[in-house]
N, C-alpha and C positions, 0 to 999 in steps of 0.2 A: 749557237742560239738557244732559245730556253725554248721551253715545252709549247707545242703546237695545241693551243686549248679549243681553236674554232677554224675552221674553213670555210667559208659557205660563203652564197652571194644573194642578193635581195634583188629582184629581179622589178622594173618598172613597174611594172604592171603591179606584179607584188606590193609593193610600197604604197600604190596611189592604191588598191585596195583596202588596205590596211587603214592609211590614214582616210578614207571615207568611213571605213567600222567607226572609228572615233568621232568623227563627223555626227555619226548616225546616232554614237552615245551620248555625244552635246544635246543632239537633237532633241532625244528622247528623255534628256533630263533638262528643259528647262528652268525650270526652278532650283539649281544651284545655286550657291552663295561664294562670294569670295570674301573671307574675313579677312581682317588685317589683323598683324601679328599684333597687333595690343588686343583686340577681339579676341584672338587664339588665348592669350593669357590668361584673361580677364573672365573666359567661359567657364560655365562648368561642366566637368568633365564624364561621360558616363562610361564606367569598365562595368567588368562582369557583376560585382556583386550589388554596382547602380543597378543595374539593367535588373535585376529581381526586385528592386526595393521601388521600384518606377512600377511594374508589372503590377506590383501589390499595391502602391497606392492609387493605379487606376481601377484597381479591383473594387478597395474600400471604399474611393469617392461615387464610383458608378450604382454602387450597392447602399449609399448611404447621402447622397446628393442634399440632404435637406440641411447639412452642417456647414457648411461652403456655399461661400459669400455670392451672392447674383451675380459679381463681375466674374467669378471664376467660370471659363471657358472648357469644361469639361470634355467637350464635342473638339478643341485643339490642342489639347494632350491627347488624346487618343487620336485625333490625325499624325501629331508629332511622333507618337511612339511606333506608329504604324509604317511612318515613314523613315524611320532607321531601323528597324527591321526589316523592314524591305530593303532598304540601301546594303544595310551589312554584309551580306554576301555576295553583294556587286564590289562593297570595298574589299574586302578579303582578294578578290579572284584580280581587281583590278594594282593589289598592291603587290602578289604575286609575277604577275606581268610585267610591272614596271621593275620588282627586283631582276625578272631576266631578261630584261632589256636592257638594263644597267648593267649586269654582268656581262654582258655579252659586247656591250660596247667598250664595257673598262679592257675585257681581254682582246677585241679586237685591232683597240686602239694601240694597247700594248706591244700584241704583237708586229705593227706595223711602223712602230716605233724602235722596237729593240731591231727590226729587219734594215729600218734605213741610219739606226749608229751602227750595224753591221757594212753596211755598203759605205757609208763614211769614214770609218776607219779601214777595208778595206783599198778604197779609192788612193788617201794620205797614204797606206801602207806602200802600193804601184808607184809612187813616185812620181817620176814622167811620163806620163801617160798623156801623148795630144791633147791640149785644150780640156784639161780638169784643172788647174791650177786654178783657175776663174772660181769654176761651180764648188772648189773645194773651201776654198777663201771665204765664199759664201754660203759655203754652208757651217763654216765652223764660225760665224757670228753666231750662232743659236747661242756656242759656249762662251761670248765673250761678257765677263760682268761688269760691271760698269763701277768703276771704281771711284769711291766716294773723294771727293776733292778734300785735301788735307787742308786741316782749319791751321789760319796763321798761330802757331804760339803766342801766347798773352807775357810777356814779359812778369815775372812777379818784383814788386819794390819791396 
């Protein structure tokens, strides 16, 4: 068998604590959005060297208001920017998280997987062994593919 990457067990209690943290993180972020991937597309995007060129021109509008039009909302850019720097290090910590919670499921999965085509080739290997004939039949449909039905030949004239 390959390499033992994780042992461990998630205890009830364990769990239903956890998923009430998250509970408590919905909670406490009501006002989330769920985009839709045309949304996601279609936005515009702030990296690092946005996020200074944003900073600066809430600098210049806030220090210079009399240029910018009555409808410009000066008071919801500076909510907006307020509120991704605020978020940004909730996303950071929460995208960290989710990478090892994904690792740890891909490896655990794995392992539990490479464990039971170990006991299935083990089993086939035994032969006659009382009453596996059944559970081994059925467990080697996992590998049965399903073979495409063969198109009639077309005659060519």
């Amino acid at each position: 068998m390959s390499q033992n990457r994780i042992s461990a067990s998630l205890a009830p209690a364990d769990k239903e604590a956890v998923m009430q943290a998250i509970a408590t993180i919905r909670e406490k972020l009501p006002f989330l959005v769920d985009l839709t991937p045309e949304d996601r597309r279609t936005m515009l995007k702030m990296g690092d060297k946005s996020r200074a060129f944003v900073s600066k021109a809430l600098e210049v509008a806030t220090q210079n208001p009399n240029f910018l039009p009555r409808s410009f909302d000066l008071e919801e850019m500076r909510r907006d920017l307020a509120l991704f720097e605020a978020l940004y290090p909730v996303l950071l910590s929460l995208t960290q998280l989710q990478e090892l919670v994904d690792d740890t499921c891909i490896a655990s999965a794995s392992e539990a997987y490479a464990a039971a085509l170990a006991v299935y080739s083990y089993a086939k290997a035994s032969g006659d062994v009382a009453g596996l004939d059944a559970v081994i039949d059925e467990m080697g449909r996992r590998f049965n593919r399903r073979s495409k039905k063969k198109q009639p030949e077309v005659p060519v004239s």
